[in-house]
Backbone as a printed PyTorch tensor [residue, N CA C, xyz], in Angstrom:
tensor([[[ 97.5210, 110.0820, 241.0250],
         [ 97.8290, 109.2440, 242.1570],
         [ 98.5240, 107.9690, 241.6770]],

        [[ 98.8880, 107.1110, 242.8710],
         [ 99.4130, 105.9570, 242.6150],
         [ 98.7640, 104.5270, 241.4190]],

        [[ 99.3960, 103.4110, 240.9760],
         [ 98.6890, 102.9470, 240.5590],
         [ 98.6260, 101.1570, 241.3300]],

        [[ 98.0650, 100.9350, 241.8270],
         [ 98.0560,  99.8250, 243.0290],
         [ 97.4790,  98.7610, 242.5200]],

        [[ 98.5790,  97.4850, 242.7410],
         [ 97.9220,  96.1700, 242.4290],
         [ 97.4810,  95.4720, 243.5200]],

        [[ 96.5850,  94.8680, 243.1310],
         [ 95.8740,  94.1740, 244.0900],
         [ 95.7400,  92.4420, 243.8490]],

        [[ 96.4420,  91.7840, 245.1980],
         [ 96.1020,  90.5180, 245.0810],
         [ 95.8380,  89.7590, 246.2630]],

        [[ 94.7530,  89.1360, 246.4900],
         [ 94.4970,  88.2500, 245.5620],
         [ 92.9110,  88.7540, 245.0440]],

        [[ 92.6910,  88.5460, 243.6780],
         [ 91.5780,  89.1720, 242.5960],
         [ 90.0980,  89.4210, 242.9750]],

        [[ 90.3550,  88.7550, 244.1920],
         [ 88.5390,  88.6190, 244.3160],
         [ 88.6630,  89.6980, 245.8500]],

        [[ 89.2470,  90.5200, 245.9910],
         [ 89.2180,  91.5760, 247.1700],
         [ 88.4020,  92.5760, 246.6510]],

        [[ 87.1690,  92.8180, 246.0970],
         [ 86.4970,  93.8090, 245.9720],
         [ 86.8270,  94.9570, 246.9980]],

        [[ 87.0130,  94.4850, 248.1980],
         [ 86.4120,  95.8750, 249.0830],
         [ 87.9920,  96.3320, 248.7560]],

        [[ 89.4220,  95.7670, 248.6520],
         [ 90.6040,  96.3610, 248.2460],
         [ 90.3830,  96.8370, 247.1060]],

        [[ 89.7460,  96.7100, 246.4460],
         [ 89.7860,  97.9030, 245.2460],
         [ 88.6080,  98.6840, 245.0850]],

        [[ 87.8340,  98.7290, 246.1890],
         [ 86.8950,  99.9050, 246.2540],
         [ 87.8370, 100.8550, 247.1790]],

        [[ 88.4210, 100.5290, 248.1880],
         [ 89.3420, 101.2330, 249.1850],
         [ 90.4050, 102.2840, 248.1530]],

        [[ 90.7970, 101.2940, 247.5580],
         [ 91.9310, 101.9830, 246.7380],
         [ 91.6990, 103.1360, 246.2250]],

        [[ 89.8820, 102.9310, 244.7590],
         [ 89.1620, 103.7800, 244.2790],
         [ 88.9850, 105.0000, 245.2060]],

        [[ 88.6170, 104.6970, 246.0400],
         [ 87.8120, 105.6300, 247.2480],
         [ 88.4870, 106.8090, 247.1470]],

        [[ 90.4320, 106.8340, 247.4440],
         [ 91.3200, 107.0400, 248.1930],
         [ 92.1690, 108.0060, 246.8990]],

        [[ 91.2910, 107.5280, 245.6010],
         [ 91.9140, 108.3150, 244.5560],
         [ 93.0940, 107.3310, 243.8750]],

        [[ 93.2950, 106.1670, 244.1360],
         [ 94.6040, 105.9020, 242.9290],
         [ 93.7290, 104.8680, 242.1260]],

        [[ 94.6210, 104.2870, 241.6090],
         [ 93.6680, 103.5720, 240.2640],
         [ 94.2560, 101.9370, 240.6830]],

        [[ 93.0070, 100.8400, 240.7530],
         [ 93.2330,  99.7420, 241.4260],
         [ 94.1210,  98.9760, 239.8750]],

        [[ 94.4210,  97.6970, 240.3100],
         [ 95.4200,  97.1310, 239.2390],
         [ 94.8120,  95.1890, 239.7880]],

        [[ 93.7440,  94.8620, 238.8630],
         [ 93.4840,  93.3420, 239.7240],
         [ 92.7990,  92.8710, 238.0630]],

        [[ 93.3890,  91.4780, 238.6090],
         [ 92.8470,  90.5020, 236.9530],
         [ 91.3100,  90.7250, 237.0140]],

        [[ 90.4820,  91.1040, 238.1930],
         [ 89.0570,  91.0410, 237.0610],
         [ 89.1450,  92.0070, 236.6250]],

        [[ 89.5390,  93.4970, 236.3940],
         [ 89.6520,  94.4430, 235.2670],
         [ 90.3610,  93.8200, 233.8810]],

        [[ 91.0370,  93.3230, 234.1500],
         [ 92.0230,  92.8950, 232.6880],
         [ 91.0880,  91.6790, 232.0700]],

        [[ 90.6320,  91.0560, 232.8950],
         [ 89.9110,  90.0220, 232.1820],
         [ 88.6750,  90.3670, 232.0170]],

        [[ 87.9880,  91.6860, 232.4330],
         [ 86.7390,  92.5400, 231.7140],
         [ 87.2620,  93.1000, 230.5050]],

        [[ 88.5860,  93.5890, 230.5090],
         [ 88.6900,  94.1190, 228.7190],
         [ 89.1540,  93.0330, 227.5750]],

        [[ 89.9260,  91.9430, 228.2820],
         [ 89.9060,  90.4560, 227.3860],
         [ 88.5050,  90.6930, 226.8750]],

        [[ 87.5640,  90.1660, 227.7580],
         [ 85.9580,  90.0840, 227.2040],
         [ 85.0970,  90.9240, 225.9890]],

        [[ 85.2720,  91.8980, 226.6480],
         [ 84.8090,  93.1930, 226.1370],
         [ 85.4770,  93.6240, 224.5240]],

        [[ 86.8960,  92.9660, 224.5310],
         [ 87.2500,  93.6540, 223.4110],
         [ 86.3340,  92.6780, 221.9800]],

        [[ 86.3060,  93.1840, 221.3870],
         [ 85.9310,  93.2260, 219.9230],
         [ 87.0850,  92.0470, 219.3910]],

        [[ 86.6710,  91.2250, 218.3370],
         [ 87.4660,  90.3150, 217.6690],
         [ 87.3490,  89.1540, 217.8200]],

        [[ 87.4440,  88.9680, 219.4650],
         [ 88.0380,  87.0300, 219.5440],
         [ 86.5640,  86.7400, 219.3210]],

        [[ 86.8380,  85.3110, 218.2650],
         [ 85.4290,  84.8820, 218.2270],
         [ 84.7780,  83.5240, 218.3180]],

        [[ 85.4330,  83.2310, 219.3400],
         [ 85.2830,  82.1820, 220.5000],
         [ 85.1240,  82.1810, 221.7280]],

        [[ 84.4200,  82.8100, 222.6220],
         [ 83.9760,  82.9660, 223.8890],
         [ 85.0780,  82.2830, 224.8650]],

        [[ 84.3740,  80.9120, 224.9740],
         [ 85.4380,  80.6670, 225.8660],
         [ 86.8620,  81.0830, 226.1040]],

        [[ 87.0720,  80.8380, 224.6770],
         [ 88.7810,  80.4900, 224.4640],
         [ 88.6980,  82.3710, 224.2380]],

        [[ 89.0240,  82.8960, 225.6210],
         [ 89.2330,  84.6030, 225.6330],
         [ 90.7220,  84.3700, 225.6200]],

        [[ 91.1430,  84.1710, 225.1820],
         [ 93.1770,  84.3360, 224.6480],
         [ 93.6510,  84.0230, 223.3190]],

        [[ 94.6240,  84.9490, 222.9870],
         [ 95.5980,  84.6640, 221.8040],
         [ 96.5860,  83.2930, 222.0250]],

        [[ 97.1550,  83.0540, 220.5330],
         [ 98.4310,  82.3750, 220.7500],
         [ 99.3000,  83.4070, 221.6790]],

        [[ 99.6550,  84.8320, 221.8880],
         [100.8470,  85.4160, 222.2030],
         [100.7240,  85.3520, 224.0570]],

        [[ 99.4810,  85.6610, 224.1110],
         [ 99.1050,  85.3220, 225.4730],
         [ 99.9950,  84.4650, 226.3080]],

        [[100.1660,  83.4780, 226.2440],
         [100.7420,  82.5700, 226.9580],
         [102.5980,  83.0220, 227.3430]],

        [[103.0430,  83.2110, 225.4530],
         [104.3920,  83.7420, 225.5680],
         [104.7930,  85.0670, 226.3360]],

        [[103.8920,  85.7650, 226.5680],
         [104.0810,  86.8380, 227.8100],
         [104.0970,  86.0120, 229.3740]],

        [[103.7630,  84.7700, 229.9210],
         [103.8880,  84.4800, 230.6980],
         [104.7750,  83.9430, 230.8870]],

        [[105.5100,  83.5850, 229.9100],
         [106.8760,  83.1770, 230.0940],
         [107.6050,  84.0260, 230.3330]],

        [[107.8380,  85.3140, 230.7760],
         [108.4230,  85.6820, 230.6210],
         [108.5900,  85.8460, 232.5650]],

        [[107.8700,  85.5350, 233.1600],
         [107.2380,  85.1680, 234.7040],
         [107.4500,  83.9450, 235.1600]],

        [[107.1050,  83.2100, 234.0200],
         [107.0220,  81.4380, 234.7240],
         [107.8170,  80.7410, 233.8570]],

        [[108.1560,  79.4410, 234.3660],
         [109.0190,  78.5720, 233.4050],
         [108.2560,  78.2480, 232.4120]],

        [[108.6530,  77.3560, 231.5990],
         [107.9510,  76.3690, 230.4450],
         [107.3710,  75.1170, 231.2260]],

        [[107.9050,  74.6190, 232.3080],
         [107.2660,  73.1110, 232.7090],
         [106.4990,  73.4360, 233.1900]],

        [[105.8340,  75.0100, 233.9650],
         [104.7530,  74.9040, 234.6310],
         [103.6180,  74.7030, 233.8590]],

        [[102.5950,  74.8270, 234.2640],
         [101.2460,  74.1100, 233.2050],
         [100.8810,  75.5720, 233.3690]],

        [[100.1820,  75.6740, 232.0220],
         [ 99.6750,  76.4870, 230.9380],
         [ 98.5130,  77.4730, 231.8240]],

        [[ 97.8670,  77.1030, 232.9030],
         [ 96.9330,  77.9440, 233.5650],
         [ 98.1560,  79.0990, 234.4290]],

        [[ 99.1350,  78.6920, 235.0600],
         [100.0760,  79.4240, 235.1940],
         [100.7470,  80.3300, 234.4850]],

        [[100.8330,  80.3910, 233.2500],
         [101.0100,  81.1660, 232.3790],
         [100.0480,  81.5690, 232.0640]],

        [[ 98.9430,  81.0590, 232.0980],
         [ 97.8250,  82.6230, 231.6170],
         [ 97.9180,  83.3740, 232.5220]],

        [[ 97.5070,  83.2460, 233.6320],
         [ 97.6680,  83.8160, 235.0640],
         [ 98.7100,  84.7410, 234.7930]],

        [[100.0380,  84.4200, 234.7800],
         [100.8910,  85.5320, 234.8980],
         [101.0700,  86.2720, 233.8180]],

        [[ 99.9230,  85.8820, 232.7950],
         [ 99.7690,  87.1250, 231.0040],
         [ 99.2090,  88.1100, 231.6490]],

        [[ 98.3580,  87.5900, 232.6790],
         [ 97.4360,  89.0280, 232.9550],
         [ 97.9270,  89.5520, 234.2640]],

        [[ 98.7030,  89.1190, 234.8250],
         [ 99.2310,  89.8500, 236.2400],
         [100.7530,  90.1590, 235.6850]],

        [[101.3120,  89.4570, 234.5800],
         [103.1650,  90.6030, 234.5040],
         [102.7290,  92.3790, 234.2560]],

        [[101.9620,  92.1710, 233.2840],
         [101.8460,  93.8140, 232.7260],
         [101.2710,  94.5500, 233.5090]],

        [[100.2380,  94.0230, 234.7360],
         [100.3410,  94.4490, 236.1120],
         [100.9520,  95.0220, 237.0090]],

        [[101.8420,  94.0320, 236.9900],
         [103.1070,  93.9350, 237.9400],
         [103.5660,  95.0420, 237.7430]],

        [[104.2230,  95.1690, 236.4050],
         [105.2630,  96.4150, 235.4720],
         [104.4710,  97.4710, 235.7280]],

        [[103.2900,  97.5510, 235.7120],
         [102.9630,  99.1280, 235.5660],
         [102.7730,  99.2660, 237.2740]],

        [[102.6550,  99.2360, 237.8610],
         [102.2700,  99.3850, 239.2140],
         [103.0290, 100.1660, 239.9310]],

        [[102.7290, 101.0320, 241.1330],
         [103.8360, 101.5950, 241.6050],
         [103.9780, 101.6330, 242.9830]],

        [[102.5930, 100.7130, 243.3730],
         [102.2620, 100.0090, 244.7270],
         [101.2610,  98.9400, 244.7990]],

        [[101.8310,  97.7200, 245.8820],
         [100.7540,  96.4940, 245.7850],
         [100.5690,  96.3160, 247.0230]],

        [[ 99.3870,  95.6170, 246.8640],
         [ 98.6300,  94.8460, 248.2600],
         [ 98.4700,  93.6390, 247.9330]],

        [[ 99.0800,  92.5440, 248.5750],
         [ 99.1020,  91.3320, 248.8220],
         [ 99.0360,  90.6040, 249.9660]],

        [[ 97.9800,  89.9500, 250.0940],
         [ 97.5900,  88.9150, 251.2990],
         [ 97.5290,  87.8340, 251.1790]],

        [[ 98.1170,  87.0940, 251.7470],
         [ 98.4660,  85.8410, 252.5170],
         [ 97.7330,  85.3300, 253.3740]],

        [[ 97.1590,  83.9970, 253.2020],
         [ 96.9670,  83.1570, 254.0730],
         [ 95.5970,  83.7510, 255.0500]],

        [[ 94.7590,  84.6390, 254.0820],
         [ 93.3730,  85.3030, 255.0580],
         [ 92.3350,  84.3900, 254.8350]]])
C-alpha cells in the first residue's frame, strides 16, 4: 500500500486510521522513536548528529533558527519517501 505522511505529529487517531486501512503512516514521532532507540548517541538529550541539521538545509534557509532545521531533518526524508499526505490547518 501507500506510504502516507502525516501532519501535524501529534494526530494519533491519523495514523491509527492510516494503519487501520493498510498503508504505512509517515509522522516525526516514529522518526524521533528510532533517533531514541538507536544505539550510539551518548547524550540523551542532545538526540542529533552534526549532519542532522545539514539535511535541513536542504528545506530551510540558513537564517532560519536551528529548531527549524531540525524539524525539517526529520520531516524532508519524509516528505521524499511519501506517496501521499495529510495535512491540517488551522484545527
Amino acid at each position: 500500500m501507500a506510504k502516507v505522511f502525516i501532519y501535524p505529529a501529534t494526530s494519533l487517531i491519523l495514523s491509527d486510521l492510516v494503519a487501520r486501512y493498510g498503508h504505512t503512516p509517515l509522522s516525526s514521532a516514529v522518526a524521533i522513536r528510532e533517533r531514541i532507540q538507536t544505539a550510539g548517541l551518548e547524550s540523551p538529550p542532545l538526540q542529533i548528529t552534526p549532519e542532522e541539521p545539514k539535511k535541513g538545509l536542504k528545506w530551510a534557509a540558513v537564517e532560519v533558527p536551528a529548531g527549524v532545521r531540525g524539524r525539517m531533518s526529520l520531516y524532508g526524508p519524509q516528505i521524499e519517501a511519501c506517496e501521499a499526505a495529510i495535512i491540517i490547518n488551522d484545527a
